[in-house]
N, C-alpha and C positions, 0 to 999 in steps of 0.2 A: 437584298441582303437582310441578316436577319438581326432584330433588334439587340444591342449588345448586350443593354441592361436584361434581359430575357436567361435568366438561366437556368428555364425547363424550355424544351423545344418544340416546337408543333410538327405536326406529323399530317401526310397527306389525309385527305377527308374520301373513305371509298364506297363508291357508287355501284361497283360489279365488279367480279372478279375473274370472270370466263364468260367473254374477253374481260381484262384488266382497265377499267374506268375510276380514277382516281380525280379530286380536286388539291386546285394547290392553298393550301392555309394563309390566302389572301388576306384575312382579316388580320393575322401576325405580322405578316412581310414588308419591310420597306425599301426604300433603293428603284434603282430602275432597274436593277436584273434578277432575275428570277435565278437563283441559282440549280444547277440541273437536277438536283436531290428534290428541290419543291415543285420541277414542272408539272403541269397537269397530264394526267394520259388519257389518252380516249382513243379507244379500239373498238372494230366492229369484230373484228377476227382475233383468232388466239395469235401467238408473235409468232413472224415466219420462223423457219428452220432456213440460217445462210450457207451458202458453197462457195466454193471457188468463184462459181458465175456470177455470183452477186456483186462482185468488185467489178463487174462490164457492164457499160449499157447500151445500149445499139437504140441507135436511132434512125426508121425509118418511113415508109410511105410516099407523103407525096415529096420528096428531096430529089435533086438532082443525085446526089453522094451517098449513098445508105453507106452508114460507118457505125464501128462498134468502140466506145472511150472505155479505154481502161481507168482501173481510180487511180494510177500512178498519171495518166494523159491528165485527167481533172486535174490533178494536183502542180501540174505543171503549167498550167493555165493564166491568164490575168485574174486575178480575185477582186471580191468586192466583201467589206463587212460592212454589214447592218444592223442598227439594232432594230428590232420587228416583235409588236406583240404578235400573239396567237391566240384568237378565241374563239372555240369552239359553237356553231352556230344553233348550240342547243346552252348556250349560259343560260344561270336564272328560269329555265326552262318550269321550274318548280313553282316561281313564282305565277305562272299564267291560271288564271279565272275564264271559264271552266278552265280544269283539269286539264292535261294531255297526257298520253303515253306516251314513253322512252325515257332515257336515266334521266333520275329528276337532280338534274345540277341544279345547282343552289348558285352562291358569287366568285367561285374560285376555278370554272374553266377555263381559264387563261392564264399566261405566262407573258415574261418579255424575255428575251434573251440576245444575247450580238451572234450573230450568223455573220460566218463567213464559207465563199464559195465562189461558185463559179454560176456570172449571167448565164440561164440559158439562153439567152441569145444566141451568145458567141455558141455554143456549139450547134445551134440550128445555121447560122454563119458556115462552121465548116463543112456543113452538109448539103445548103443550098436549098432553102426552100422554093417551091415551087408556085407558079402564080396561081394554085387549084389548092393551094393550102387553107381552110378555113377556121380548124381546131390544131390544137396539140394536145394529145393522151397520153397522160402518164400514168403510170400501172405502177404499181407496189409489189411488193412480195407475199404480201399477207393477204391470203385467202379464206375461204371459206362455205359454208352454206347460208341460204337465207330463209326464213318463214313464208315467204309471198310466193316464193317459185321453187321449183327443183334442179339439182344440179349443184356444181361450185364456182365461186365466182372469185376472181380476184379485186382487189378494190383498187377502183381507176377510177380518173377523175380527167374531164376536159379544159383548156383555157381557149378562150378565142384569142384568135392568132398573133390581134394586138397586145394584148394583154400577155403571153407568153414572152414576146418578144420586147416586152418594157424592162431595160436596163435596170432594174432592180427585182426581178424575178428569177432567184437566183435556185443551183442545184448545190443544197449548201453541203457541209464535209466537215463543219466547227460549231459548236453552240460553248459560247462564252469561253474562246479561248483553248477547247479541247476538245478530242472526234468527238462526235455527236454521239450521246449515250446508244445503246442498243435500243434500248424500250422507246428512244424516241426519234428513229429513221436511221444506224447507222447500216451501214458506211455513207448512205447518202438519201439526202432528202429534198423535197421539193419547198422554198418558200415565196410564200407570193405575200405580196405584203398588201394592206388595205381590205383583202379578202378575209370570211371568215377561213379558217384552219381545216375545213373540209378539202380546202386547194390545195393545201401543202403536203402533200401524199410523200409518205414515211416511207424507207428501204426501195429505191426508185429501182424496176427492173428493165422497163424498158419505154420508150417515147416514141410515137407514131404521131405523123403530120396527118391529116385528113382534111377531104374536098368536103365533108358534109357535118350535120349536126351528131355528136357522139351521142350513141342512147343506152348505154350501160346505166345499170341498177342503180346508184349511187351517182348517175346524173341526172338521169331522167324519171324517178320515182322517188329517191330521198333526196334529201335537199332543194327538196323546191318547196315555195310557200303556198297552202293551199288554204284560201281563207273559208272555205264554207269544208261542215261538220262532213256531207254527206254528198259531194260531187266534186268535181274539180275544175269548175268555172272559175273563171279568171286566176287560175294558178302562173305560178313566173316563179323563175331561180333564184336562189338564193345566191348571194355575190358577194358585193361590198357590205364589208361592220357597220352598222347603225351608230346614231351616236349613242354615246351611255355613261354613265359613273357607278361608282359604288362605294358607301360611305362603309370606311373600315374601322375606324372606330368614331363610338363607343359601339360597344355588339348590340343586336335587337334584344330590348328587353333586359336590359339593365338597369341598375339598381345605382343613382348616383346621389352621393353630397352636395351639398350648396355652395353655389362658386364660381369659376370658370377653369370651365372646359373644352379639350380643345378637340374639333372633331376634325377629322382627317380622312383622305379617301383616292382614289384614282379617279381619273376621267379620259377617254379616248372617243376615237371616230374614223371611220375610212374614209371620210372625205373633208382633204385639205387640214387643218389642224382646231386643235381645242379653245377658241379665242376665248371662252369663262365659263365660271360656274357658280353656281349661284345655289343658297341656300335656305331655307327655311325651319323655324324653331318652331313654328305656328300650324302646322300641317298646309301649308301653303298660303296663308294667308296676306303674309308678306315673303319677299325677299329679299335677299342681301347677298354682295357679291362674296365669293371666297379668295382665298389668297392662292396664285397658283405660285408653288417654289420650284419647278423644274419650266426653262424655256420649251414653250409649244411647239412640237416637230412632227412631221410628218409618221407615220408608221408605231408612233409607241406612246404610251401611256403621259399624261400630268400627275404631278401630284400637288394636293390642297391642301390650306387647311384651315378651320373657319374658330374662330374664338366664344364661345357661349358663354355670356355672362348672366348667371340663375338664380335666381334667389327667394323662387314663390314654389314652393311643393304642388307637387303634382305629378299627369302623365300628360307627356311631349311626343310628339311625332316630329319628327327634324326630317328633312326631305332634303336630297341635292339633285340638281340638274344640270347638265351641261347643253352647250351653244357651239357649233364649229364655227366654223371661219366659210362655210356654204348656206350656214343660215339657218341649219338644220338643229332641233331645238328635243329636247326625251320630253316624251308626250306621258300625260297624268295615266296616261292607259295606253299595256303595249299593243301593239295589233294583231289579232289572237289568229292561231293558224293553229289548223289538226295537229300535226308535227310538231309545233311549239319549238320554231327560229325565231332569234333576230329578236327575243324578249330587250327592250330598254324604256321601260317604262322608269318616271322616275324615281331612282332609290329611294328606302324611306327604312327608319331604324324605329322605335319605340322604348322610351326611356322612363323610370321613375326616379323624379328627385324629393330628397327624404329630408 
């Protein structure tokens, strides 16, 4: 939600426009829900064009049942809500040393929002999957061309088969209480939660069970991490959210009075939850733990916030870092891939105090 005392409004931060890449004004927003006017967007295609067809999805391949759910069949369904960040597996992408190509996001692709919908599961359940089932593909509506090949491609994306059928991986139909905007999957969309936001494939057209590894565009050549400049040894996919934080205020490079201050910020992870975060005034020199005032859950953001008491002029690097509950710690340097995924290097602001 957005701060009350605030009364000029921030506005998304845009990254391209065709396709439409927007960030959400992170550094304004507080609450745990993003509201849908701030979510972030990131398109590789321009927005489908919907029909009729677009309210059905047929779900086939390796199933016993190939069946087609209408959106009145979804809606009539057992539901699940959840609330589930989404972050975009090129955040902070801007920050990586060297350089990389692609929209250079900065701290605001991601959003959190309460999804509600229907486990895919349950409808792999009414279909019957098969014991040669390895993937599930879900296809979007939104197409396009790509620079690496010729032809058009839709953007699809695979889960392995456990991971589809984990009771929180839901074909959601609600983002925060109302259908799901258009610009961000409706009438229906895929959410997988822990994963980065490349899995949650927007405007879902249709779902195919498969005996083998899926090798579309967008599986098998984007989003994967490829750590050398110039070949692609030891490349591996991208999957689960790293851990990370992001100090939202005070902004980089401000200009502060003497006193205390109070810095504030988010912190997440896809594995298991946020057990601290810790922070530093000194450019890491020491640290000190932060206060977390949202209970640590599973699927969505903390929020912090740490007290700085200043009273020597000068210039400060304040740094935060988060710790999940696996052990997993944001490293002084993020792990640099061509592509520039999975940036969580630890935050760090720069301030003058006067």
């Amino acid at each position: 939600m957005l701060n009350k005392e605030n009364k000029v409004k921030p506005f998304l931060l845009t990254r391209g426009l065709v396709p439409e890449n927007q960030e959400t004004p992170i550094h304004f927003l507080g609450g745990d829900l993003t509201p849908a006017s701030y979510f972030y967007r990131r398109n590789h295609f321009r927005y489908p064009l919907l029909t009729h067809e677009s309210y059905y999805i047929p779900i086939s391949g390796c199933v016993r049942t190939p069946t087609i759910f209408s959106f009145k069949d979804i809606l009539s369904l057992p539901s699940k809500t959840l609330n589930v960040l989404l972050e975009c597996s090129g955040e902070k992408r801007a920050f990586f040393h060297p350089k990389v190509f692609g929209e250079q996001w900065e701290d605001g692709a991601l959003s959190q929002a309460r999804w509600k919908g229907v486990p895919l599961r349950t409808l792999i359940e009414y279909t019957g999957a098969t014991d040669k089932a390895m993937e599930v593909v879900v296809e979007g509506y939104d197409f396009g061309t790509r620079t690496d090949r010729p032809g058009l491609f839709s953007f699809a994306r695979s889960l392995p088969i456990d991971k589809a059928l984990h009771p929180d991986t839901l074909i959601a139909y609600e983002l925060n209480g109302k259908p799901i905007p258009f610009k961000h999957g409706y009438p229906l969309r895929l959410i997988v939660p822990q994963w980065y936001a490349m899995a949650s494939v927007k405007w879902v057209k249709k779902i195919t069970l498969i005996n083998s590894h899926f090798k579309g565009p967008f599986q098998d050549t984007d989003y994967i991490y490829y750590p050398h400049r110039t070949n692609d040894a030891g490349r591996y996919p991208v999957t689960t959210m790293r851990v990370n934080s992001t100090i939202q205020q005070p902004l980089n490079l401000a200009v502060l009075g003497q006193g205390v201050h109070k810095i504030r910020g988010i912190a997440w992870t896809g594995q298991g939850i946020v057990s601290r975060v810790e922070i530093s005034v000194d450019n890491g020199r020491t640290w000190d733990n932060a206060t977390l005032h949202t209970h640590p859950k599973p699927y969505v953001w903390v929020s912090w916030t740490y007290n700085w008491d200043v009273h020597e002029k000068g210039e400060y690097t304040v740094l935060s870092r988060a710790i999940d509950s696996a052990g997993n710690m944001q490293p002084k340097q993020a792990e640099w891939n061509r592509k520039g995924y999975g940036y969580n290097a630890v935050s760090d602001v720069k301030v003058k105090i006067e």
